[in-house]
C-alpha positions as CSV (number, residue, x, y, z in Angstrom):
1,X,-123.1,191.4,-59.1
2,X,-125.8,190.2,-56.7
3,X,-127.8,192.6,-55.0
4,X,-129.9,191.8,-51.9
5,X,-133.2,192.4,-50.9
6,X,-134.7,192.1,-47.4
7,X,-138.6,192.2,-47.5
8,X,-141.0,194.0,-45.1
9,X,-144.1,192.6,-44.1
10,X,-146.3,194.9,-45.5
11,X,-144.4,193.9,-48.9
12,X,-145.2,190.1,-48.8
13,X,-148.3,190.8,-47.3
14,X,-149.4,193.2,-50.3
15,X,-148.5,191.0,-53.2
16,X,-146.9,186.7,-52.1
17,X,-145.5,187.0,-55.3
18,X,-142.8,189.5,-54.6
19,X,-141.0,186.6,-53.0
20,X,-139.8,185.8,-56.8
21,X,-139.8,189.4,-58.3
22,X,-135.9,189.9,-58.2
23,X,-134.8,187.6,-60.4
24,X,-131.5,186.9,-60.2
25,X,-130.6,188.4,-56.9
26,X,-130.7,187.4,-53.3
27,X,-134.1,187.8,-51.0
28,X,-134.1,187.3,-47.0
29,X,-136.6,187.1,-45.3
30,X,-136.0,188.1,-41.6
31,X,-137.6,185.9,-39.2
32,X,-139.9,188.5,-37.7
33,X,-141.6,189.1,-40.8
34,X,-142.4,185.4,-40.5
35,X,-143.8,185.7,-37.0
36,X,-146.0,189.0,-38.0
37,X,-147.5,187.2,-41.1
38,X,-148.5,184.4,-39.0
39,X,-150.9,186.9,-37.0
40,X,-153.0,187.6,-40.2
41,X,-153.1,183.8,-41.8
42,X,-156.1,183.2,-39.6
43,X,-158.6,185.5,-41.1
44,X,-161.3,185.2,-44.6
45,X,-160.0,188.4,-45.8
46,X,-157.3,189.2,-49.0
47,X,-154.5,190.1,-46.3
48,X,-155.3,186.2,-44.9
49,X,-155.3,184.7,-47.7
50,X,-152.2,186.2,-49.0
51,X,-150.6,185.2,-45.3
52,X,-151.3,181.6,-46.3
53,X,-149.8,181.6,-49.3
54,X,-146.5,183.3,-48.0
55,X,-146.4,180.0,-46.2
56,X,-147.3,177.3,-48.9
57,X,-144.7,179.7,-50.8
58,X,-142.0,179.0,-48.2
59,X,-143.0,175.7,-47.3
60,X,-142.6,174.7,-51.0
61,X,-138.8,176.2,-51.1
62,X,-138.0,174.4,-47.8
63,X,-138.6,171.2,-48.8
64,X,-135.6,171.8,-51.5
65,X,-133.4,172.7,-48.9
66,X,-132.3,174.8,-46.2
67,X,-134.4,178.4,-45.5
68,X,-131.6,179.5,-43.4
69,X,-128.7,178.8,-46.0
70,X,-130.5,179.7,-48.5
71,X,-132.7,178.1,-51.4
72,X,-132.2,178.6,-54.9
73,X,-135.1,179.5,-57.6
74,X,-135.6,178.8,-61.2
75,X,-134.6,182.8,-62.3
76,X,-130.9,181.6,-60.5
77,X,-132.2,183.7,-57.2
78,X,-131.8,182.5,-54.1
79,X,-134.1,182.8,-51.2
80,X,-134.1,182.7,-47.2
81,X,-134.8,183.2,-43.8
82,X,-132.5,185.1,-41.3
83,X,-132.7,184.3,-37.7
84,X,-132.9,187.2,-34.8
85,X,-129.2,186.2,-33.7
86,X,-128.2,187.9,-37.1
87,X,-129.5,191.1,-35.7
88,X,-128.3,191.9,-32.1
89,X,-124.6,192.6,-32.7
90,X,-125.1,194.9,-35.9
91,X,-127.7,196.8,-34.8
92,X,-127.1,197.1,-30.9
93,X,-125.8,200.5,-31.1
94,X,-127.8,201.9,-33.5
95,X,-131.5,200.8,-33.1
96,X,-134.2,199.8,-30.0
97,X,-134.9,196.3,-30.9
98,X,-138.1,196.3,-29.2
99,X,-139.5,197.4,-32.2
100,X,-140.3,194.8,-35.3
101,X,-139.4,197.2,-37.5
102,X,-136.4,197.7,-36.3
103,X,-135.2,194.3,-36.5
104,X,-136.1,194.3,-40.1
105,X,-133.8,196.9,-40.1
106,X,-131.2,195.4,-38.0
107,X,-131.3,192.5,-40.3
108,X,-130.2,194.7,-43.5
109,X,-127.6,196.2,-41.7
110,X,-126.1,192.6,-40.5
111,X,-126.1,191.9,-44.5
112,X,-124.7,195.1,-45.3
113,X,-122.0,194.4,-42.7
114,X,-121.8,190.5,-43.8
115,X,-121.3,191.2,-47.5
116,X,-119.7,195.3,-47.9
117,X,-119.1,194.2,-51.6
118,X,-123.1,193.9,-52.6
119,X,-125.6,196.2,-52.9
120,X,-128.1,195.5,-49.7
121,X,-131.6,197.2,-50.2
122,X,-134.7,197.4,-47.7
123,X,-137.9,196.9,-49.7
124,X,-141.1,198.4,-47.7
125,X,-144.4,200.1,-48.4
126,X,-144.0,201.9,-44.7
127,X,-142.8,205.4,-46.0
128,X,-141.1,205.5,-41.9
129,X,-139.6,202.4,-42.2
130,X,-138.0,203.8,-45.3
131,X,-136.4,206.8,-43.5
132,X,-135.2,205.3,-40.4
133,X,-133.5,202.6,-42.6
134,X,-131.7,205.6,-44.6
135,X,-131.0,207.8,-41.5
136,X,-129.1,204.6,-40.4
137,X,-127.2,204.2,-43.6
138,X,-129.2,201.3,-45.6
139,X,-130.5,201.7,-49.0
140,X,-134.4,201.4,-49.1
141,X,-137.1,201.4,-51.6
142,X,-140.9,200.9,-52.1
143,X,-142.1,198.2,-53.6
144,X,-143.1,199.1,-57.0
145,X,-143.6,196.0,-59.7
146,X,-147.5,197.2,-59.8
147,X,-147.3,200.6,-59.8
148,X,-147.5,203.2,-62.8
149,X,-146.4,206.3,-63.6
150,X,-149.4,208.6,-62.9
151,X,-147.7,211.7,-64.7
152,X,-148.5,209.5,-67.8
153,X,-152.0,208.2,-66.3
154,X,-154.3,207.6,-69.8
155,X,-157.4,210.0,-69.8
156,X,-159.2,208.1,-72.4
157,X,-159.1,211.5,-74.9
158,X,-157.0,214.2,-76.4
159,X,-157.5,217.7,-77.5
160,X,-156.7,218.8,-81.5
161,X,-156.7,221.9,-83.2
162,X,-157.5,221.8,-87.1
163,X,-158.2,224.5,-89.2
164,X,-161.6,226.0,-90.9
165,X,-161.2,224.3,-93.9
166,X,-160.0,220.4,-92.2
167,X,-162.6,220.7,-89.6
168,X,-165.1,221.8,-92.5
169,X,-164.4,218.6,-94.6
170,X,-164.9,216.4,-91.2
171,X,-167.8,217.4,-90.5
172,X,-168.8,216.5,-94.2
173,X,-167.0,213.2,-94.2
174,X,-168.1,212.4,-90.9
175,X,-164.8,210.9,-89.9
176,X,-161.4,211.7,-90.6
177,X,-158.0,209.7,-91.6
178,X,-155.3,209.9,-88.7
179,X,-152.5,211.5,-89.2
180,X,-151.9,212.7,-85.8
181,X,-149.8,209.8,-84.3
182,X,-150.8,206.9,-81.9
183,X,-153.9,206.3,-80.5
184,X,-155.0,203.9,-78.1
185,X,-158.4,201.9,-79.5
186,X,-161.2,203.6,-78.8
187,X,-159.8,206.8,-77.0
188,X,-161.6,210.2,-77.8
189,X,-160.7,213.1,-79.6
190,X,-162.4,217.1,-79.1
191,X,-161.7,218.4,-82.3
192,X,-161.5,222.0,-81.8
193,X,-161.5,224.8,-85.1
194,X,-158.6,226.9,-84.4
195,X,-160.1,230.2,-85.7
196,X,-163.5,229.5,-83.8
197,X,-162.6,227.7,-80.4
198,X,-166.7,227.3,-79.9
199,X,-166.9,225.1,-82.7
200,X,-165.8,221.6,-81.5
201,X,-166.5,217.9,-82.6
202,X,-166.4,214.6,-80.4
203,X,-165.1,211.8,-82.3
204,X,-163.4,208.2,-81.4
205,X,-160.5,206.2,-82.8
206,X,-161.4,203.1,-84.3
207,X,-157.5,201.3,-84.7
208,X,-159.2,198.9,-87.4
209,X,-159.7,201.7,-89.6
210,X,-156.7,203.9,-88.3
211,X,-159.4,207.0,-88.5
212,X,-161.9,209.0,-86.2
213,X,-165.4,208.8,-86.3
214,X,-168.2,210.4,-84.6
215,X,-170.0,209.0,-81.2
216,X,-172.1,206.0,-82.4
217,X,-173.9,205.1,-79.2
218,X,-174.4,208.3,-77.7
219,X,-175.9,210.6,-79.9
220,X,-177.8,212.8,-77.0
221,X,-181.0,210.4,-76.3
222,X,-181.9,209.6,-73.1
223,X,-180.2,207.0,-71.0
224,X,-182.8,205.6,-68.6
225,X,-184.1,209.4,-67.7
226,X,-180.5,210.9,-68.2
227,X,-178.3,212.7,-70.8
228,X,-174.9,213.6,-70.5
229,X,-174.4,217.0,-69.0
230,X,-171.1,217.3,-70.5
231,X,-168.8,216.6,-73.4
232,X,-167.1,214.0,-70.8
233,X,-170.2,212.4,-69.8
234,X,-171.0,212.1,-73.5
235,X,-168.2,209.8,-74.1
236,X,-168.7,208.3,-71.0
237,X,-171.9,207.3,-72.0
238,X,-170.3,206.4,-75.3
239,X,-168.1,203.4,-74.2
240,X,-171.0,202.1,-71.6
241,X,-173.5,201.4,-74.1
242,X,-171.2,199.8,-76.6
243,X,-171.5,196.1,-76.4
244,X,-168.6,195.7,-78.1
245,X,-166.1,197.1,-75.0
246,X,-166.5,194.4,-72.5
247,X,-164.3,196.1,-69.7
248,X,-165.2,200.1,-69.2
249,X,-163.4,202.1,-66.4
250,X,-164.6,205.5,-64.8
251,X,-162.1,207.4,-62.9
252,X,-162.4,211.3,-61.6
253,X,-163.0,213.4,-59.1
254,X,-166.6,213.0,-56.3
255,X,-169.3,214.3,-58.1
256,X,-168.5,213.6,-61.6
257,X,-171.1,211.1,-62.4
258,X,-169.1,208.2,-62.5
259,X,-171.5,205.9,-60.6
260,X,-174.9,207.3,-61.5
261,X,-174.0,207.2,-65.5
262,X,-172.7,203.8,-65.5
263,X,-175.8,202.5,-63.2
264,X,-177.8,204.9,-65.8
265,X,-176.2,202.5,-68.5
266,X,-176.8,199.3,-66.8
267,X,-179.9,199.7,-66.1
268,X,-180.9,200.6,-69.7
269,X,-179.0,197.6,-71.0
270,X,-181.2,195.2,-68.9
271,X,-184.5,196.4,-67.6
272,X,-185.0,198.3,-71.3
273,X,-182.8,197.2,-73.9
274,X,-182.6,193.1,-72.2
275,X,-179.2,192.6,-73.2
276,X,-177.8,191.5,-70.5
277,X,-179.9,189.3,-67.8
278,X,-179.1,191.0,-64.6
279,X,-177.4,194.1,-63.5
280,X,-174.9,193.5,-59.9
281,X,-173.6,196.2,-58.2
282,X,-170.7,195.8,-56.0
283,X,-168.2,197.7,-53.7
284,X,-165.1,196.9,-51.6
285,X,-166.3,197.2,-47.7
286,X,-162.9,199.6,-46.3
287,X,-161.2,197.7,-45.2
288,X,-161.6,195.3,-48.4
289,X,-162.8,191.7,-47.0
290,X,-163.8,193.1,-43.5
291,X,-166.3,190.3,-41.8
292,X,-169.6,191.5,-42.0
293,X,-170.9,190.0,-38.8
294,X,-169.4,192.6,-36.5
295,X,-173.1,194.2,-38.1
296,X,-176.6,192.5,-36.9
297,X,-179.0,191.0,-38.9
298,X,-178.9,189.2,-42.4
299,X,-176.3,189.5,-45.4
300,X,-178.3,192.2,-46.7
301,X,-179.1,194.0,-43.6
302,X,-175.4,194.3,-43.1
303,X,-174.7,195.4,-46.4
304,X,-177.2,197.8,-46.6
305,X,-175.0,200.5,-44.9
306,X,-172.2,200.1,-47.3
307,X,-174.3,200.3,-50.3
308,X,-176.5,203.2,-49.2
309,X,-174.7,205.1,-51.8
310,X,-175.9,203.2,-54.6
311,X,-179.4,203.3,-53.2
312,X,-179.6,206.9,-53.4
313,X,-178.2,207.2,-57.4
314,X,-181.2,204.5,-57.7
315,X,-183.7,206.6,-56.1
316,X,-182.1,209.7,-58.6
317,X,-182.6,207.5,-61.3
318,X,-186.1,206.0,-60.6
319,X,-187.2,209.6,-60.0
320,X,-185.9,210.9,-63.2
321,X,-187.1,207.7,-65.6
322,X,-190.2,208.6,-64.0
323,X,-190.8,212.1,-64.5
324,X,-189.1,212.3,-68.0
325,X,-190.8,209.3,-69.7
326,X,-193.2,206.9,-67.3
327,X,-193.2,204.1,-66.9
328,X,-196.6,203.7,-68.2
329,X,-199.5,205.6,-67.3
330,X,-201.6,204.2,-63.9
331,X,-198.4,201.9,-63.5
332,X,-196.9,202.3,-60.0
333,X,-193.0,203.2,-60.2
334,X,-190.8,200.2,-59.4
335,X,-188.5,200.4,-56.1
336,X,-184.9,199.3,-55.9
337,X,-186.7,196.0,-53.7
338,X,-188.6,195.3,-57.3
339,X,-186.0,195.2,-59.5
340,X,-184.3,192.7,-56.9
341,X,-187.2,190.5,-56.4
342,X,-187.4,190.5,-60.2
343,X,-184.0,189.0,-60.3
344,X,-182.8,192.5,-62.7
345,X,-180.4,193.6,-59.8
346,X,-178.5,192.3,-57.3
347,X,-176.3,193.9,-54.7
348,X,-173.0,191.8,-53.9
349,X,-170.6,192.2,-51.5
350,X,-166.8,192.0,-52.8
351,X,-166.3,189.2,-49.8
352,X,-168.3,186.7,-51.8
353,X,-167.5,187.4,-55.1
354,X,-164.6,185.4,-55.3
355,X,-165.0,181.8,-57.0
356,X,-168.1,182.8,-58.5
357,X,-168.6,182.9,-62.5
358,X,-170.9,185.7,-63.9
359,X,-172.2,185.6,-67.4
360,X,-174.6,187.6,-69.6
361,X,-174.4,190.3,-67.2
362,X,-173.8,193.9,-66.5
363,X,-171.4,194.4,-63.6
364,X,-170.5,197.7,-61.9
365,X,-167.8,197.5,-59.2
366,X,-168.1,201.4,-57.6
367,X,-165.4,202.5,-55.2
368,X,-162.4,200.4,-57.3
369,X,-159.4,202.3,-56.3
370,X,-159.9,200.6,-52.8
371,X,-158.7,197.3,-54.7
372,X,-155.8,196.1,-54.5
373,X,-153.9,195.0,-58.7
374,X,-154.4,191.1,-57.1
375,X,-157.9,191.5,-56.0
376,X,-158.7,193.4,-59.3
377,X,-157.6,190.6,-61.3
378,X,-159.4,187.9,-59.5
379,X,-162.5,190.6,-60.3
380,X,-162.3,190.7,-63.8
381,X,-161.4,187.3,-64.2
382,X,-165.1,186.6,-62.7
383,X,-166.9,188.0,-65.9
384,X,-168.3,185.3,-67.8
385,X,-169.7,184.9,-71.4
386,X,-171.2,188.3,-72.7
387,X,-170.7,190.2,-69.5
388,X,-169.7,193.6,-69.6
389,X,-167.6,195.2,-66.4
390,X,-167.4,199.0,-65.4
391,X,-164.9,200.3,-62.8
392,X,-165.5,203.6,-61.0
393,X,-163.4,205.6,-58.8
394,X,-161.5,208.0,-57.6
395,X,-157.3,207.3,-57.8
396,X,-156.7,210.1,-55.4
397,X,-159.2,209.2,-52.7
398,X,-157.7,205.8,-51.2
399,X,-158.9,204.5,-48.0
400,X,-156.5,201.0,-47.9
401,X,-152.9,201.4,-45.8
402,X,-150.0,200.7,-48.3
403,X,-151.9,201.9,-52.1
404,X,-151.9,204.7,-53.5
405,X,-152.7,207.0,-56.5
406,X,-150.1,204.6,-58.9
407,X,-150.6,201.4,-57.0
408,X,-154.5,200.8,-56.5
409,X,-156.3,198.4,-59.0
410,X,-158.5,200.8,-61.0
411,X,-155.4,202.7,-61.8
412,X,-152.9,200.0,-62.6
413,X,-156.0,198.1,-64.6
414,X,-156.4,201.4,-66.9
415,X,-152.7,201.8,-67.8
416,X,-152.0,197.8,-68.6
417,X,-155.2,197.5,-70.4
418,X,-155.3,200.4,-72.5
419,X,-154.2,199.0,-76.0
420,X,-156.7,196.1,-75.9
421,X,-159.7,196.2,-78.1
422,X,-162.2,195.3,-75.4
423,X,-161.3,197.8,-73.3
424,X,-162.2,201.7,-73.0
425,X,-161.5,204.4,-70.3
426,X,-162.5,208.2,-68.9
427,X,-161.3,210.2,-66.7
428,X,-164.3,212.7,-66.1
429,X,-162.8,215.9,-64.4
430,X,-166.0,218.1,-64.5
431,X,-168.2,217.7,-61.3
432,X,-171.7,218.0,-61.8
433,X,-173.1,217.2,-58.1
434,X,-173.6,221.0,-57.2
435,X,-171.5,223.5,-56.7
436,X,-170.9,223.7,-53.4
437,X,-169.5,219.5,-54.1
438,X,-167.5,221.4,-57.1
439,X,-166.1,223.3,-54.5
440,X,-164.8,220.9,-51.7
441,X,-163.5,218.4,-54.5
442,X,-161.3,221.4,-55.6
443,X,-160.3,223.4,-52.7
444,X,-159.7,220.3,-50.6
């Protein structure tokens, strides 16, 4: 039986494509939804753009017939716009229609009326528009199509026991056969000896092989004046300097490393190692796409402030190449402003990223959880040629209305990419800021 859907704002809004994302069943629109997309189609930001293509969207199914009555889609769906007039005489008694929520809700409740033989449901990412909708008796639901289970959220490693005499021959071998189930390629394994629980081994799976081997591109040297400070960090460090993995993401908690290791890595890769031709570092700007003239001066000087985090894991880094190796006795130490007027590193905004193609280069986009799946596609889908990406971010510490933990970019990216070959992930849990940063990332 048909079911039927009637769409929020926040849901169109959030993802134009959800317009088609119920297959068979029926989708209305209620004309209010209309009217409050129309206030954000004016802007340069994602919300904007994804206002104007509600429109094109609609515009499209209007021209093969009648909004109102209905339009039919290629999945046998059928799609349209109710009218206020739908609203008043169901909804009267129950609701304020003053409120556009309200008549969003007062439009399910006229279908519910209109058709008591279907299933009507209210779709919305408003968690209160959800509960007045069931405290007046109509089915409602989040919007989900993007979202993951984060129960099941991939950590990029596992922990096995074996005992003396298997860990013994590993460590003789070098790797080791699986015979411990599915892996994903190139997720890590702490090999642990049962009767000696000191006595551990890092080693990755390689799915060509179907076996383990140990860390080839970490081995403990120095990263551009760093070494990992952990066994997490270790692998870390592990998937940033392996060419091979063209899309690395960093997830954990503040203070993990997660930004200084991979600007540790990039920075090795092309001031040092010169393979890759520039190094850009870019973050979203909360809210994602915000117009950076509200802030005086050039494109820089009003970028500066939402970067200034990245400046100070440079200065970190500069200080610690510096003390730990030189860079070349009598030789001044170069300054962030060097390494950009040498064309080694640039600092982007998100804003202009889009439409831009980006090859040979090392790109770190910090702060990704702020991103919504859409805008985290049209991201990776800028790396060019022998680019290599890295993510960082924290899933639990969202600043955009309407994502979450299971909905952001960074975390839907690291579940639907896991099983490719190009890809690698870690989830670093073990904060190495200070203690006092160990202590507000746990307590709070």
């Amino acid at each position: 039986m048909q079911k039927i859907f009637i769409l929020d704002t926040n849901v169109l809004i959030h993802n134009p494509q959800a317009l088609f994302s119920f297959d068979e069943h029926r989708v209305v629109i209620p004309i209010v939804v209309l009217e409050e997309v129309d206030m954000f189609k004016k802007g340069v930001d994602e919300k904007s753009r994804n206002a104007r293509q509600i429109g094109r969207y609609l515009d499209s199914l209007r021209s093969q017939g009648s909004l109102q009555e209905g339009v039919k889609t290629e999945t046998g769906g059928i799609i349209q716009v109710s009218v206020n007039k739908d609203v008043t005489e169901a909804a009267d008694n129950l609701l304020f229609l003053d409120k556009n929520d309200n008549l969003v809700i007062g439009t399910a409740l006229y279908f519910k009326n209109k058709y008591p033989d279907h299933e009507v449901t209210l779709v919305s990412k408003d968690v209160n528009v959800r509960i007045k909708a069931d405290c007046v008796g109509i089915n409602a639901e989040n919007f989900e199509t993007d979202t993951i289970k984060f129960d099941e959220f991939f950590t990029g490693w596992k922990s096995i026991e074996l005992d003396e005499d298997a860990f013994n021959e590993m460590m003789t071998k070098k790797y080791l056969p699986n015979t411990f189930g599915d892996f994903y390629p190139h997720e890590f394994v702490r090999f642990v000896q049962k009767e000696d629980e000191q006595k551990t081994r890092l080693m990755k799976y390689m799915a060509s092989a179907n076996s383990f081997y140990e860390l080839q591109y970490y081995t403990g040297q120095s990263i551009f004046g760093i070494t990992a400070r952990n066994f997490e960090q270790e692998m870390a460090l592990d998937l940033l300097m392996d060419d091979s993995i063209r899309l690395v993401s960093l997830s954990g908690i503040a203070g993990t490393g997660k930004t200084l290791l991979a600007m540790a890595a990039g920075l090795q890769k092309v001031v040092e190692e010169n393979q890759y031709s520039r190094l850009v570092i870019s973050r979203p700007i909360s809210p994602l796409g915000k117009d950076l003239g509200y802030l005086p001066g050039t494109k820089n000087e009003k970028f500066n402030p939402w970067m200034q985090p990245i400046y100070d894991n440079m200065d970190i880094l500069l200080s610690l190449k510096d003390d730990s190796e030189s860079f070349g006795k009598g030789k001044k130490r170069p300054s962030i402003e060097d390494f950009i007027d040498y064309g080694l590193l640039e600092l982007e905004p998100l804003t202009y990223i889009r439409g831009r193609s980006l090859p040979d280069q090392f790109i770190i986009i910090d702060e990704a959880q702020n991103l919504t799946p859409h805008e985290m596609k049209t991201i990776i889908t800028r790396a060019g040629e022998n680019t290599k990406l890295v993510l960082t971010g924290d899933p639990y510490q969202i600043d955009i209305p309407y994502l979450d933990s299971q909905s952001n970019g960074l975390s839907v990216a690291v579940e639907k990419l896991k099983a490719e070959d190009l890809v690698g992930h870690m989830t670093l849990d073990k904060g190495e800021r200070s203690k006092l940063a160990d202590l507000a990332a746990k307590y709070f």
